[in-house]
N, C-alpha and C positions, 0 to 999 in steps of 0.2 A: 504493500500500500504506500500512494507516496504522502510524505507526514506532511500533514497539516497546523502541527500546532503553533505555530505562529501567524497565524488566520486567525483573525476574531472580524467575521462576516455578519455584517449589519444587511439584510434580507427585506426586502419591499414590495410587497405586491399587495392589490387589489382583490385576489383571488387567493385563497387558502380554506384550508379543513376548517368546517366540516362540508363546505361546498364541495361536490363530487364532478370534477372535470378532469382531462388533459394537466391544464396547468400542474392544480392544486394536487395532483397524485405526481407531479416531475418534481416540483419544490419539496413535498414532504420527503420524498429520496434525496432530493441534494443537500436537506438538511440533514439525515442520516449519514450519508456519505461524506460529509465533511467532520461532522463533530465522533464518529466514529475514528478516523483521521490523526484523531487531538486537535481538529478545530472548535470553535465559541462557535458560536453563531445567534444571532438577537434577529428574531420574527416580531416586522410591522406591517400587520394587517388591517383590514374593515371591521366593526362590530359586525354579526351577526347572533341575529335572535338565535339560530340552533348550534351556536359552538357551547363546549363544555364549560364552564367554570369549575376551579379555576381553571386558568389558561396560560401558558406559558408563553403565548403569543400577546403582545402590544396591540391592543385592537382600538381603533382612533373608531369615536361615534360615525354610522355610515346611514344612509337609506340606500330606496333600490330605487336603480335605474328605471324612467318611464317606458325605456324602449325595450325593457331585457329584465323584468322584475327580478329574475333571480340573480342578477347582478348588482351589487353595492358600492355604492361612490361615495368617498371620503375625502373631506379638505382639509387634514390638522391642521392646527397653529400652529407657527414655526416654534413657537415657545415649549409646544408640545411634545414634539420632533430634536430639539435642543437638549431638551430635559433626558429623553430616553437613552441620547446620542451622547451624551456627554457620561452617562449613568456608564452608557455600553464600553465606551473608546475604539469604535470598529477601525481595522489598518485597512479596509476595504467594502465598498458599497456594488451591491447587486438588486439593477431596480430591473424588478423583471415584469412589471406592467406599467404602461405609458399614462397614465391618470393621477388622479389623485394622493395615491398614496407612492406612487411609483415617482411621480412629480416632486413628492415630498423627498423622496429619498435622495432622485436627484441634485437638487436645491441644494439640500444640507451637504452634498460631498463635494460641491462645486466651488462651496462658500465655503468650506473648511479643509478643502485643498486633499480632502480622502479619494485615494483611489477609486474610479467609477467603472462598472461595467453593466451591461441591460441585457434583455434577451427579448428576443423576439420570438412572442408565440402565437399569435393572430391576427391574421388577415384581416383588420377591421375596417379599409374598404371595402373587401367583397361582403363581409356581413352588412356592411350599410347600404349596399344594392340588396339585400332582402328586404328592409326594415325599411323602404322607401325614404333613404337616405343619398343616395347614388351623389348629390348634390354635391356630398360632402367629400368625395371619393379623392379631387385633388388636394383642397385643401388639405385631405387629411394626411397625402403625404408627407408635403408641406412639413406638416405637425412634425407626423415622425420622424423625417431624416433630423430634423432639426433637435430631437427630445434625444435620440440614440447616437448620431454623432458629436456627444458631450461628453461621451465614454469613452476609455480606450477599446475597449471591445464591446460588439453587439453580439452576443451568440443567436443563433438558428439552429434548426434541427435537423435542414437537408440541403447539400448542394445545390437543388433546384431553387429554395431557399434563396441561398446566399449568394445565387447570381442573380437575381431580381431586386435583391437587396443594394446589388453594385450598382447594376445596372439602373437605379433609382438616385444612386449617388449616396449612399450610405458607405462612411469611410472605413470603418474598421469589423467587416459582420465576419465569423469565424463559426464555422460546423459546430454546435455540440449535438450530438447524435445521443439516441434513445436506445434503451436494451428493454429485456423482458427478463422474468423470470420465469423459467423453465419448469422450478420445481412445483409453484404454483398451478402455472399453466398447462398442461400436458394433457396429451389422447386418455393417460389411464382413469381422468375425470368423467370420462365418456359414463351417459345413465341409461340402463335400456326402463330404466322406471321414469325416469323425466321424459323420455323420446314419448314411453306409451300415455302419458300424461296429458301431450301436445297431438295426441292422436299419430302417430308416425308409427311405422311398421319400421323392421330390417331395410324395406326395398323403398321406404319415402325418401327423398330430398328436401333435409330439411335446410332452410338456408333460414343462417340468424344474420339478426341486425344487433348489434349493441352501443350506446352513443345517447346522446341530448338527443331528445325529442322536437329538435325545434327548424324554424324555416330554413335555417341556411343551410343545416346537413342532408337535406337534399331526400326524406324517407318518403317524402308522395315519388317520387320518381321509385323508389322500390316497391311501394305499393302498386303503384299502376302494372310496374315490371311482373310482380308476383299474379295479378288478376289473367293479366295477356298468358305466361305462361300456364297457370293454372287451367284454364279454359282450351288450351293446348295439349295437357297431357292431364288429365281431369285424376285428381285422387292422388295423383302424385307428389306432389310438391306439400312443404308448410312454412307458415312463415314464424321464425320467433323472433319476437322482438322484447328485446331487454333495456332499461331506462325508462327517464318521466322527461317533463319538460313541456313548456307552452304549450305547443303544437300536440300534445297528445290526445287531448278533444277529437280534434280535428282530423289527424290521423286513424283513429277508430272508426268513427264514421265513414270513412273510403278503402277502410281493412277488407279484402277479400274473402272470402270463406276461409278458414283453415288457419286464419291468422290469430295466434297468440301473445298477447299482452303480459310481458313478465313484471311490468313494472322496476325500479331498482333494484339489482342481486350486488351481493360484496360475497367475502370468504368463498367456503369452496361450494358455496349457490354459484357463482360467476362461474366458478371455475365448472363446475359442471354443465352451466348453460353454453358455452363455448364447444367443450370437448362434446358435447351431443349432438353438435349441429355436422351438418356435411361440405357447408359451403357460408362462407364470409360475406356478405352485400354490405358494399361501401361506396354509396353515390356522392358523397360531400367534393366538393369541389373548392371549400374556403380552408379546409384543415391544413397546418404549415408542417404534418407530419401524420398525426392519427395515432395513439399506443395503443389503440384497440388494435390495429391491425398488427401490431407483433403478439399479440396477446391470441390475437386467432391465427397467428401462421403457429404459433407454440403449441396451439390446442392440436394443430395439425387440422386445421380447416385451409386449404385455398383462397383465394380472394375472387372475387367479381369487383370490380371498380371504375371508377370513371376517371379517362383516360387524362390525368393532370400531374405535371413534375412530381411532386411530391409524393402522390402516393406510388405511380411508378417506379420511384428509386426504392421506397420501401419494401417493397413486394417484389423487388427484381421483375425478372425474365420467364424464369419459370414456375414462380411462388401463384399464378394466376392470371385473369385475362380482365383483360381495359376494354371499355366501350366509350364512345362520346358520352361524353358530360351531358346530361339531362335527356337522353335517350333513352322514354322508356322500352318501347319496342328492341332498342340494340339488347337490353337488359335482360329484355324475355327472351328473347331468341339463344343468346350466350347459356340460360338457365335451361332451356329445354334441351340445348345441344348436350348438358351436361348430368340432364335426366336418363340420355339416349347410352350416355359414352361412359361408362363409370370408370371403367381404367384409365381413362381423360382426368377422369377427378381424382384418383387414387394419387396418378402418378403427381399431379398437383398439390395436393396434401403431405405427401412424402417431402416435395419440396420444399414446401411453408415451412413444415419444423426443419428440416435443415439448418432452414436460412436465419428463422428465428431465433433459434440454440446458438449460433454463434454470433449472437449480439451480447456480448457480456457485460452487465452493469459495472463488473470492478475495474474493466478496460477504461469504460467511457469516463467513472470517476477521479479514476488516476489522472489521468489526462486532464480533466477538466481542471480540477486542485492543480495540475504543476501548472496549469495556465494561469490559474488565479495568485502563483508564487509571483510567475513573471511578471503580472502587470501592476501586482504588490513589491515591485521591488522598482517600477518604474521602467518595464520591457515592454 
């Protein structure tokens, strides 16, 4: 492991536990992975009505967002921010959301001359062409390059990433890549009781969804994609879907026959709703990475997706098959092809875990911490 103990990381986001996303399950790992290390690390985050008390986390009073309820926006007082910071003495600032609280952390390491670094985890112009925002779509680069080239480094999650990040004029963006855990996620989670639960035989395709329930990830396109195919090879197919979020009203209502609602799963619920299913569906088009999808190549599910940098490079070549972005018909058609061909899917699955298993979280840690040495030393 490379040692961390002269890291004491002052940590900034907008997003954190017990909110269940992308971000807030990468942060609670890199808080692990550092202070395991012998680093410190000091977490400021949003109030939230369902976090535990106490909390070890610094949470600045927040409400929710009008356009995203389950998102919460904070504006500390620098007096506030001052107090925590001076309490902490971080040798290094990591704002790893561009708002409020991310704002905040920037401010104070700019004005007090601390090492800065931000990461980049969402597309929040393509989310604001969902949210009939689009308007906002330049200025908001605008915002961005100008919030993230304050730092020495911007991290990203994928090369696809980090060249639109250049190519935006962002000065310093640098890979930090994603792993899975293996031991969690694995085929041996497979339920022939949860299959028979969701109505699926041995010979069904089940293809899961798991993800935010909401407009930008794209789940009416898998919906529609599930109806075409169903109606195509009738009895065959199911759909599971796992998670909550805005949109899931809405999405019930346009569910297909056969489609099951799991609501939120954690522990080895997740782990077995994965390992049961046969095939991955990942329409999102906004995600700057997706760990659900190493989470289902690990299950040893294949991917269907929509054909965008990001999730491309995750899934490789042979880990599954891309269709155009918001095609539901390409969707069904890839689905039925894959009802017809099952050595098609086997040998796809074989490759998912592959590809996934050799994503190691202690690699990516390592690496990340001697990054965090160097730009604490002024590299």
């Amino acid at each position: 492991m490379t040692d961390a103990s002269s890291i004491r990381l002052a940590l900034f986001s907008d997003t954190c536990a017990p909110q269940v996303n992308g971000v807030a399950r990468t942060l609670d790992r890199l808080v692990e992975a550092v202070e395991a290390r012998g680093g410190a690390v000091e977490i400021v985050s949003v109030a939230d009505p369902g976090a535990p008390e106490p909390s070890r986390i610094r949470r600045m009073p927040s409400r929710p967002f009008w356009a995203y309820p389950e998102l919460r926006l904070a504006w500390p007082s620098r007096r506030a921010i001052v107090h925590v910071m001076e309490a902490f003495r971080p040798t290094l600032v990591h704002a790893a959301t561009e708002f409020g609280i991310g704002m905040a952390g920037r401010r104070w390491a700019l004005h007090s001359g601390t090492p800065l670094v931000t990461s980049y985890h969402t597309n929040f112009t393509a989310y604001a062409s969902h949210y009939n925002l689009g308007f906002l779509a330049q200025p908001g680069w605008s915002f961005l390059r100008w919030f993230h080239n304050g730092a020495q480094r911007t991290y990203c999650p994928t090369r696809a990433i980090l060249q639109d990040l250049s190519a935006r004029g962002f000065r310093h963006p640098q890979v930090w890549p994603r792993g899975v855990d293996p031991a969690r996620f694995a085929p041996q989670f497979r339920s022939s009781a949860l299959r028979a639960s969701l109505g699926a035989s041995d010979d069904t395709l089940v293809v899961t969804y798991v993800g935010r329930l909401a407009s930008e990830k794209g789940v009416q396109v898998a919906l529609d994609a599930l109806r075409q195919a169903s109606a195509a090879r009738p009895g065959a197919i199911c759909f599971h879907v796992v998670g909550d979020g805005p949109y899931e009203g809405r999405l019930r209502e346009r569910a297909p026959d056969g489609t099951r609602f799991a609501g939120r799963l954690e522990g080895q619920a997740l782990s077995e709703a994965y390992a049961s299913g046969d095939l991955f569906i990942f329409p999102s088009t906004t995600d700057t990475f997706g760990n659900v999808l190493l989470e289902a190549m690990a299950s040893g599910l294949p991917i269907l997706g929509a054909d965008v940098g990001p999730t491309r490079e995750v899934v490789g070549p042979a880990a599954g098959w891309f269709v155009e972005p918001g095609n539901g018909p390409a969707f069904a058609a890839e689905i039925v092809r894959l009802v017809d061909d099952r050595t098609r899917l086997a040998i796809g699955a074989f490759a998912a875990r592959e590809r996934a298993t050799a994503q190691s979280w202690d690699a990516i840690w390592d690496a990340l911490v001697a990054d965090y040495l160097t730009v604490q030393r002024g590299g």
